[in-house]
C-alpha positions in Angstrom: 158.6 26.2 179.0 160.9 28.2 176.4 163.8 25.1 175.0 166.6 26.1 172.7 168.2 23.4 171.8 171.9 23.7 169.0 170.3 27.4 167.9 172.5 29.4 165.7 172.3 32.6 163.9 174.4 34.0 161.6 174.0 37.2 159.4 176.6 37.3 156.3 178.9 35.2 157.6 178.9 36.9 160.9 177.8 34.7 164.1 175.2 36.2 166.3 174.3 33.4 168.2 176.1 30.2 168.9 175.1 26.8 169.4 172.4 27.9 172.8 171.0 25.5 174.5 168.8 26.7 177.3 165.5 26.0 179.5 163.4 28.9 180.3 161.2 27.0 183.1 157.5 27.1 183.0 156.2 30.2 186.0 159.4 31.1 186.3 162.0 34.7 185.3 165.2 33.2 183.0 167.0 36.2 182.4 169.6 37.0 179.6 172.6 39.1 180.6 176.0 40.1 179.1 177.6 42.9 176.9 176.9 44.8 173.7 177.3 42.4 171.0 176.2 39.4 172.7 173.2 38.2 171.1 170.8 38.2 173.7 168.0 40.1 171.9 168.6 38.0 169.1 168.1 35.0 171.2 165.2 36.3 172.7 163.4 37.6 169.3 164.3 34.4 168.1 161.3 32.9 170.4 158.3 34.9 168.4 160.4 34.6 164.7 161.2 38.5 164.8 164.6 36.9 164.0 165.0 33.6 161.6 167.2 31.4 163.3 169.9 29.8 160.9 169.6 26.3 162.4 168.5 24.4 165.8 165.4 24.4 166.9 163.3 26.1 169.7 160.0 24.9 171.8 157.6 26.3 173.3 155.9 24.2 175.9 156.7 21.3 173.1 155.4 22.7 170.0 158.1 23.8 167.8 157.7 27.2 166.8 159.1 27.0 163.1 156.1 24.9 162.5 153.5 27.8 163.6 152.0 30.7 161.8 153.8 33.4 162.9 151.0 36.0 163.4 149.3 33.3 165.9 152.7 32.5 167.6 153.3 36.1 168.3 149.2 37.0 169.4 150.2 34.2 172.4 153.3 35.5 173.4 153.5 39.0 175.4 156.1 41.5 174.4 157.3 44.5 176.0 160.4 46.3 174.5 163.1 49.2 175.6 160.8 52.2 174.7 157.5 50.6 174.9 156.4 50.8 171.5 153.1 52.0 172.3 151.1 53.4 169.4 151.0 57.0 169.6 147.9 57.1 167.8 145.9 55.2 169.7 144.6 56.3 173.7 145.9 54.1 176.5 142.9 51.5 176.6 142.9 51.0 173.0 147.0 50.4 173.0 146.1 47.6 175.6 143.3 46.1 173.6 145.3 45.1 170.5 146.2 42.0 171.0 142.7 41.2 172.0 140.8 42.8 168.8 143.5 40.9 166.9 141.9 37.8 168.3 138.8 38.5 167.6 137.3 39.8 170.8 134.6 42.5 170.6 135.3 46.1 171.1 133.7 46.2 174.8 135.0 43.1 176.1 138.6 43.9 175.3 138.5 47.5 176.7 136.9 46.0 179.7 139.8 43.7 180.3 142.6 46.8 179.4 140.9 48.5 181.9 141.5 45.7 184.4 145.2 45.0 183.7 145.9 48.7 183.6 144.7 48.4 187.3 146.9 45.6 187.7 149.8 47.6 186.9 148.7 50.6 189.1 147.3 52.7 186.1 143.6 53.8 187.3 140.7 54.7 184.7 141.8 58.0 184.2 144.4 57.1 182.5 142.6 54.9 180.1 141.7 57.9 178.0 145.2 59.4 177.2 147.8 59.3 174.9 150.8 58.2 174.8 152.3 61.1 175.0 150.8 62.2 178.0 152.3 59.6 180.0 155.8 59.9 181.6 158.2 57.5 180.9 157.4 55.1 183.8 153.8 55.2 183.0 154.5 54.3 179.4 156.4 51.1 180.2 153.6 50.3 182.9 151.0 50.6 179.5 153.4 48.3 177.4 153.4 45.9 180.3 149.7 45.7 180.6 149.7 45.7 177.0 151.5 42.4 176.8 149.3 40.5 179.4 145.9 41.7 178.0 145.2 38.5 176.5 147.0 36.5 178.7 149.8 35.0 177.4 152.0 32.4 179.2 154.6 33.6 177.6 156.1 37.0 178.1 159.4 38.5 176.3 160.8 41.4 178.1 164.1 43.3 175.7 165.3 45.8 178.3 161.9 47.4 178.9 163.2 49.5 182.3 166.7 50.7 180.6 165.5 54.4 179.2 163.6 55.6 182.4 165.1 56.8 185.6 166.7 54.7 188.6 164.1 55.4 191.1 161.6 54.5 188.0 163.1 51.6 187.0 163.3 50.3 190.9 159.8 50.5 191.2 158.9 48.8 188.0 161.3 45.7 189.0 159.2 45.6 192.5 155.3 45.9 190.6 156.8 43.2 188.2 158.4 40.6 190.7 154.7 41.6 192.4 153.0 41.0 189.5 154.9 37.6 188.5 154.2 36.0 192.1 150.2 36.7 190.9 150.5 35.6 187.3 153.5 33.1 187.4 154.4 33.9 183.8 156.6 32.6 182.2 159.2 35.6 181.4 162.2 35.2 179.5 164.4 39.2 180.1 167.0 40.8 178.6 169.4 43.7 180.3 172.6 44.3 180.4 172.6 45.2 183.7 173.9 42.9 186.2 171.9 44.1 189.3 168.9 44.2 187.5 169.4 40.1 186.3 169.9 39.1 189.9 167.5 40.9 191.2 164.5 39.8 188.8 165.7 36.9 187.7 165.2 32.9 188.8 167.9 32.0 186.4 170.5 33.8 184.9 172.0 32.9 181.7 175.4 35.4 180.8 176.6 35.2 177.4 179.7 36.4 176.1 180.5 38.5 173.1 179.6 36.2 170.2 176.5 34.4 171.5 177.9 31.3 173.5 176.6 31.3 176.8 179.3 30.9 179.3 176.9 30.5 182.2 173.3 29.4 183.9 172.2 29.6 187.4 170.7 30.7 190.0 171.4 34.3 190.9 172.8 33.2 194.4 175.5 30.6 192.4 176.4 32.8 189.6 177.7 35.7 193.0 179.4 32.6 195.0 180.9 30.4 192.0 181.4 32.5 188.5 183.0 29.7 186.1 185.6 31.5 185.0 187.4 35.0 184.8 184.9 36.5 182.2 181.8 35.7 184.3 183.8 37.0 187.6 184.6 40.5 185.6 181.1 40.7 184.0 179.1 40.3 187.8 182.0 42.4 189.3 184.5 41.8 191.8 181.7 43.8 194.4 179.5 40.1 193.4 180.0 39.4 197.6 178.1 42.7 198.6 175.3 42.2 195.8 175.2 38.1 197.6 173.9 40.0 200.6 170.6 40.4 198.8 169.9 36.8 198.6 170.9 36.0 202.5 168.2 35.6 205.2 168.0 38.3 207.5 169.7 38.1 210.5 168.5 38.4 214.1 169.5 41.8 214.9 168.7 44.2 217.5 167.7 47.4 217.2 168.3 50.8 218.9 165.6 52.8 219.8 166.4 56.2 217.8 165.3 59.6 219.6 162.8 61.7 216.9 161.6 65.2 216.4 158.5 65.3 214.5 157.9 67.6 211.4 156.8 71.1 213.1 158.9 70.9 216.2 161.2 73.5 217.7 164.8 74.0 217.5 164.7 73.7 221.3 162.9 70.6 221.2 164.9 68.6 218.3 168.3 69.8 220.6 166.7 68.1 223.3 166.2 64.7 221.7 169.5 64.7 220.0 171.8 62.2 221.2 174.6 63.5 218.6 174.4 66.4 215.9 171.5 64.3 214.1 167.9 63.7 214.7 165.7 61.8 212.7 162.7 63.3 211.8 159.2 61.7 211.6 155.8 62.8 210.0 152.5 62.9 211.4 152.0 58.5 210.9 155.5 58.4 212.4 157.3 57.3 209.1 161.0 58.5 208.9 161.1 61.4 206.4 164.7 62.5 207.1 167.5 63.5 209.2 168.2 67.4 210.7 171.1 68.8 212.6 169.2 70.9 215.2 172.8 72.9 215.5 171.2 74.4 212.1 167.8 75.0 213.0 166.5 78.6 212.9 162.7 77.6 213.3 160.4 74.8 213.5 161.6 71.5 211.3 160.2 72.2 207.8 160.6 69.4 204.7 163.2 72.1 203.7 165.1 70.9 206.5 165.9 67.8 206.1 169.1 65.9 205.0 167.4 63.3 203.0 170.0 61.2 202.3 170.2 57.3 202.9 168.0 54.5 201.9 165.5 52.8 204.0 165.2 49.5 205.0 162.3 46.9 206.0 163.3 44.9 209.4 162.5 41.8 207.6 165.1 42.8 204.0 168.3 41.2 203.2 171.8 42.0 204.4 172.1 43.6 201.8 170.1 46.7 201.8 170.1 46.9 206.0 173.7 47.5 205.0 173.2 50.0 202.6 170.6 51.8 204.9 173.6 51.9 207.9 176.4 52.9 205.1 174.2 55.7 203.8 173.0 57.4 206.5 174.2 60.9 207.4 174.1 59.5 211.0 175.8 56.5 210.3 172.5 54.6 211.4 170.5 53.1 209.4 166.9 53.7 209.5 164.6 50.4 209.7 160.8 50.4 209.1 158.7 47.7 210.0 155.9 46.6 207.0 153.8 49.1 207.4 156.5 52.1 207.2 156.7 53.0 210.7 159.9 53.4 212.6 161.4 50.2 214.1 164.9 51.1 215.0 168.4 51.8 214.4 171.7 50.2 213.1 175.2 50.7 212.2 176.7 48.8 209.3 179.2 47.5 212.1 176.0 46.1 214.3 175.4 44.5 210.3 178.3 42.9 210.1 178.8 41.5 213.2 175.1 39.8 212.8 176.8 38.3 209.5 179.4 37.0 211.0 177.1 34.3 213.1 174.0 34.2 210.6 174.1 31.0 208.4 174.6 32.1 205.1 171.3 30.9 202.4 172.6 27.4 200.8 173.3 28.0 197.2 170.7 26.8 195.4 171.3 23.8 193.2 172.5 23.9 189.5 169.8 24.9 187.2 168.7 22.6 184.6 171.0 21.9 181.4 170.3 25.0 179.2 170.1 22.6 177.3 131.6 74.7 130.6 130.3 77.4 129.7 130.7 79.2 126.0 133.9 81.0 125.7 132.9 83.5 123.5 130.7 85.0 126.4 133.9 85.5 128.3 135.0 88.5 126.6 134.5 92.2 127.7 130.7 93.7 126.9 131.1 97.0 124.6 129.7 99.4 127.3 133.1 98.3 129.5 135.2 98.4 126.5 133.7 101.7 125.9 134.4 103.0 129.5 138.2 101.8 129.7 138.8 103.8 126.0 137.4 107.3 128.0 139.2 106.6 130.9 142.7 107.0 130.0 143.8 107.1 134.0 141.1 105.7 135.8 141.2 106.2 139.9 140.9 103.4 142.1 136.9 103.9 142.5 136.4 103.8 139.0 138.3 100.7 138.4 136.3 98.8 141.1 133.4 100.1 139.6 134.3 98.4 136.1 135.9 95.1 137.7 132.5 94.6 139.8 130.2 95.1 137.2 132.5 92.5 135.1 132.8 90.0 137.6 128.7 89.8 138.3 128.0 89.7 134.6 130.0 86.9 134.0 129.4 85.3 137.7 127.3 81.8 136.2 130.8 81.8 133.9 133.2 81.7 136.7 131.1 79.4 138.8 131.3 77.0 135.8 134.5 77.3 135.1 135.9 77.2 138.9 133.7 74.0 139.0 135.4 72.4 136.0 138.7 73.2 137.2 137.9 72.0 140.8 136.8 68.3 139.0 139.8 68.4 137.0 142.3 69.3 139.8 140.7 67.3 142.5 139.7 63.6 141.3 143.3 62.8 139.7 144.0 63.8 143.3 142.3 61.4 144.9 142.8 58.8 142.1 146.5 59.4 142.1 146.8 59.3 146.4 144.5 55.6 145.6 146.9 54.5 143.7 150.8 55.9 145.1 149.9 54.3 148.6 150.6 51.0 147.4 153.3 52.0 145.2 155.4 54.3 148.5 154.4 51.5 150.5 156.2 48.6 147.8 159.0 51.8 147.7 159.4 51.3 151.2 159.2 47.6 152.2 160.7 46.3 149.7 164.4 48.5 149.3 165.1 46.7 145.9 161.8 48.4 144.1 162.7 51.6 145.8 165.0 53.1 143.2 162.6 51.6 140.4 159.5 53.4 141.6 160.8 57.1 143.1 163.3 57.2 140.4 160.5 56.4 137.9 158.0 58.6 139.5 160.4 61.8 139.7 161.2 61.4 135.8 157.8 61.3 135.1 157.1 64.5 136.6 159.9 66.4 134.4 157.4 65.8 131.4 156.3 69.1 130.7 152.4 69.2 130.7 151.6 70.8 127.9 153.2 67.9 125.6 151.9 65.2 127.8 148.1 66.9 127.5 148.9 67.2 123.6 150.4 62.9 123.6 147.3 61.6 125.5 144.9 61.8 122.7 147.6 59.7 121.0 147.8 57.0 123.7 144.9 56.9 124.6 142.8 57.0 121.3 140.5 59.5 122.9 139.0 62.8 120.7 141.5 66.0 121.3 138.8 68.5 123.6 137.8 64.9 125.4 138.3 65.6 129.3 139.4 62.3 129.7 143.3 63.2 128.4 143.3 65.7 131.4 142.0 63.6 133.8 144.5 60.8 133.1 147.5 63.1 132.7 146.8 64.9 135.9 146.5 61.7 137.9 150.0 60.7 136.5 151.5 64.1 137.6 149.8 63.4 141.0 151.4 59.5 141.3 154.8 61.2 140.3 154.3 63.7 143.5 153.4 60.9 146.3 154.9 57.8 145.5 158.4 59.8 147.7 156.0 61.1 150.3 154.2 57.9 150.7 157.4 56.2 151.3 158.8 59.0 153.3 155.7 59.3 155.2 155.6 55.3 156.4 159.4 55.1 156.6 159.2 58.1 159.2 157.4 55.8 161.8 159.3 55.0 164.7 161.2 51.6 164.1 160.1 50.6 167.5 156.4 50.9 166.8 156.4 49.1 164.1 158.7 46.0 165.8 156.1 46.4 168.9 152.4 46.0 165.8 154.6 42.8 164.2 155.5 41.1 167.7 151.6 41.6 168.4 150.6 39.7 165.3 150.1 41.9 162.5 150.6 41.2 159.4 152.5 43.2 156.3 149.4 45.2 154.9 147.6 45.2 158.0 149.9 46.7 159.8 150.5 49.4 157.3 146.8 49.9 157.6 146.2 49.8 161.3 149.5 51.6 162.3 151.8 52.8 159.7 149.1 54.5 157.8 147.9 56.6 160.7 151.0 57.9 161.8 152.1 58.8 158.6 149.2 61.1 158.2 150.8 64.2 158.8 153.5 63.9 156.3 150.8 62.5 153.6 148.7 65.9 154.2 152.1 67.5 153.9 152.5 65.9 150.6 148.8 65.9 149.3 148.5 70.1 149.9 151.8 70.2 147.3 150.5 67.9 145.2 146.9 69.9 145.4 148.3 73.1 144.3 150.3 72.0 141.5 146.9 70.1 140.2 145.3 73.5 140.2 148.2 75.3 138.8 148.6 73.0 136.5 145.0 72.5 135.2 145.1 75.9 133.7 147.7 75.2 131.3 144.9 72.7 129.6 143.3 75.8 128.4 145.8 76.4 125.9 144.0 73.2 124.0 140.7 74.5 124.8 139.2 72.6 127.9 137.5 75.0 129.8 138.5 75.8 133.1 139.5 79.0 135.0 142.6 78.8 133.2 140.3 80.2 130.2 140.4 83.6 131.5 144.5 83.5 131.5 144.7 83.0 128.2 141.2 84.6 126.5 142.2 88.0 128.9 146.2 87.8 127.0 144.7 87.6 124.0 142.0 90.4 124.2 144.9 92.4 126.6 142.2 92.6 129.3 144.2 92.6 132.6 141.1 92.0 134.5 140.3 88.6 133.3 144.0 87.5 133.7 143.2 88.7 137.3 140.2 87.2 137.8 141.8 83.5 136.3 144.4 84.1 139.0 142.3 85.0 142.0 139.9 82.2 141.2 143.0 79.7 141.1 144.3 81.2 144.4 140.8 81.0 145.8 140.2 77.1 144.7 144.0 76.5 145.9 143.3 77.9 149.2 140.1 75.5 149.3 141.8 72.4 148.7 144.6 73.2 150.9 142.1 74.0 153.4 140.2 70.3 152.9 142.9 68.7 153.7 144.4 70.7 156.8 140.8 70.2 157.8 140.9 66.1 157.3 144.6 65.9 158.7 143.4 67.6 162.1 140.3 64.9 162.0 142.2 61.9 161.7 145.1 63.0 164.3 143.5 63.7 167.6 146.9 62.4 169.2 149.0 65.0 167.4 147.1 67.9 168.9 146.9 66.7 172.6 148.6 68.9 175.3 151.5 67.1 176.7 
């Protein structure tokens, strides 16, 4: 049982939620209901502390929940939200499994029991294996429902989890859930702001006006016959004595026997079963796919054929959708199928009515309970090339290969050096400087106050031009001029100044419902960020890091105007000696080691996000 008893909440003065007091009984559907603005999501995300109340107190089944850890109230409660929240970087199974791993249950035992509620749900094995976004929108919500009754919970909060998929969709998942709760007997407390979808899930309704006072809870079947007062009646509709038909008994009623063409038959032979211009049409198990005008017919009846309009109803439904089935009918008869989808009968809304008229109507039920390096002299050209450019005043293509090849091999151990000096001094302040701006984007991002602080700070720090900060770390850090240490250190700062934004960017760029659905499941701040926020911001952190990875190598080489040796040697040595081939070969090497990292990490990216390359 869910109690609120006196529970407010205001935000800056403005109220929310208003004094509620309200049972949610144990096994039972309590549904909240009303327009924009009303505060029933902030009632229910009240339950699991996703929302502070400001004063009152709610129970669950007697245990005040401001006296509970909130990580271990939310791992017992279910959740399912509008868009289902499901991790898109996780399969199916392992979306299903969280709340189980979060308790501590072994990898194989928790798939094993996604597996099973994904059955329950009508989601078969093969689905297990998928990504999220591989699934349609009904089979998403189906996954987030499973998801919340993987450990289960007695306890399940449902915020307008059918809303964003289809009619037809969102009909089905009301019957597998009413199916479901008859099984499970949760206890379910929904919110929708849809007034057909309260009455027809719900064993208790509970409206609430704008400004979170409830102005009403009962039964479906009271809140249609006895609103309390004009808001109610306007908010269920003034149509609230046709939607009452769904909760009357079915009445005794006859039915016609309907002539039938089956699928395949002759013009000739649907004109001889029609009784009027329509004939309804069966399949090969004799279930009613449609109706035909045989008038029409220019061959045998194909599904092309048929008029499909009008609803279907089962001999034993309510008033209320025999009625629709007559009203809706091209024929003006309503089709009736017994429970196993084969034709019963026939009959007209007027037949409906009339059956009304003598049919003791369902007594109300009863009023529900009170809510309450290398040597750089070796770099330079040999006298034999020196030699050969002087004769060659306008050397052709061939001959300039000739001198550029027999360079590059005689200085090969050089460049190798070099490019691995360079490499080190590009690529550990890259990894130093991701270690440390995770923390810092993350801080940047939870905390809005430090966000200005850090990315400010960070983005001033790059505008330092390198050469002076290579030349001022000998200063600060008491370290010898030529000691690699100076670069090392500036170059990780440089680094931090890069991806302290894109950290933040990255984690702020996951979707808002993902990370409501990871904290209603019982993670905490840092392990969520680890388990779900870090993961899906891995494409806009390899983003990032490739940036930040060129402008290490880029600028590494200007730490050869100091004299560490790196391929930023051959920039300055081949300016000096006005030897266009070293510049070139400084360049290409840079290029070359540029292309390398960048290639890295377009190579871890693609590891770590199966789900980004899935076919949809």
């Amino acid at each position: 049982m869910i109690r609120f008893e006196g529970v407010t909440k205001r935000y800056a003065g403005t109220v929310a939620v208003d004094d509620v007091t309200l049972v949610a009984p144990t096994g039972k559907i309590t549904v909240l209901v009303g327009p924009s603005g009303c505060g029933k999501t902030t009632t229910l995300r009240m339950v699991n502390r996703m929302v502070i109340p400001t004063s009152g107190t709610i129970t669950l089944d007697g245990r005040n929940t401001a006296s509970l850890d909130e990580a271990d109230l939310r791992r017992g409660i279910g959740y399912v939200i509008q868009h289902a929240g499901l991790f898109p970087h996780r399969t199916v199974v392992d979306n299903v499994a969280t709340v189980p791993r979060l308790l501590g249950w072994d990898k194989a035992r928790a798939r094993a029991r996604a597996i099973e509620v994904l059955e329950r749900v009508g989601l078969d094995d093969s689905y297990s294996r998928r990504y999220p976004s591989q699934l349609s929108g009904g089979q998403q919500q189906r996954v987030g429902v499973a998801r919340a009754l993987a450990a289960d919970p007695p306890v399940l909060l449902m915020d307008e989890p059918f809303s964003a998929v289809d009619p037809i969709v969102r009909e089905q998942l009301q019957r597998d859930l009413l199916a479901l709760q008859q099984d499970l007997a949760k206890t379910i407390l929904f919110v929708t702001h849809d007034i057909d979808e309260a009455i027809t899930l719900g064993d208790q309704v509970a409206v609430l006006r704008v400004g979170g006072r409830l102005a009403q809870v009962d039964s479906p079947e009271r809140l249609l016959a006895d609103p309390v007062d004009d808001f109610v009646a306007d908010f269920v509709g003034r149509d609230r004595g046709y939607r009452a038909l769904g909760f009357r008994a079915a009445p005794a009623l006859r039915l016609a026997t309907e002539p039938t063409a089956r699928l395949g038959a002759t013009p000739a032979e649907a004109r001889a079963a029609a009784r009027d211009r329509w004939v309804l049409v069966l399949d090969d198990a004799g279930m009613p796919v449609g109706w035909v005008t045989p008038a029409t017919l220019t061959g045998p009846i194909g599904r092309d054929d048929l008029h499909r309009g009008g609803t279907v109803a089962r001999r034993d439904g309510s008033p209320r959708a025999l009625l629709d089935a007559a009203l809706s009918s091209p024929s003006g008869r309503g089709v009736v199928v017994n429970e196993a989808g084969h034709l019963a009968g026939t009959i007209t809304a007027a037949e409906v009515i009339a059956a009304l008229g003598h049919a003791p109507s369902s007594p109300p039920a009863g009023p529900s309970p009170e809510s309450a390096g290398p040597s750089p002299q070796s770099a330079g050209p040999s006298p034999h090339i020196r030699s050969r450019v002087a004769r060659t005043a306008r050397p052709n293509p061939r001959v300039f290969c000739d001198i550029a090849m027999t360079w590059v091999l005689d200085h090969l151990g050089d460049i190798a050096g070099y490019a691995g000096a360079h490499a080190l001094l590009a690529g550990i302040p890259l990894l130093v400087g991701l270690l440390i701006a995770l923390p810092l984007g993350w801080a940047a991002q939870r905390f809005p106050r430090l966000r200005a602080l850090l990315i400010g700070g960070s983005g001033l720090l790059y505008t330092i031009p390198s050469l002076a900060l290579f030349i001022l770390m000998p200063l600060l850090l008491g370290t010898k001029i030529l000691d690699a240490l100076n670069v090392y250190v500036a170059m990780t700062l440089y680094t931090i100044a890069l991806l302290v934004r894109t950290v933040a960017d990255a984690l702020g760029a996951v979707p808002e419902s993902t990370r409501q659905a990871a904290t209603a499941m019982g993670y905490r701040g840092i392990g969520r960020a680890l388990a779900v926020d870090l993961p899906l911001a891995v494409p806009v952190l390899a983003s990032g890091l490739r940036v930040a990875a060129v402008s290490n190598v880029s600028i590494v080489s200007v730490a050869s105007l100091i004299g560490y040796p790196q391929l930023g040697y051959y920039l300055t040595d081949g300016y000096q000696r006005s030897f266009p081939l070293e510049i070139g070969v400084g360049i290409v090497g840079c290029l070359l080691l540029a292309l390398v990292f960048d290639g890295a990490i377009r190579a871890g990216a693609w590891a770590l996000t199966p789900w980004a390359r899935v076919s949809r």
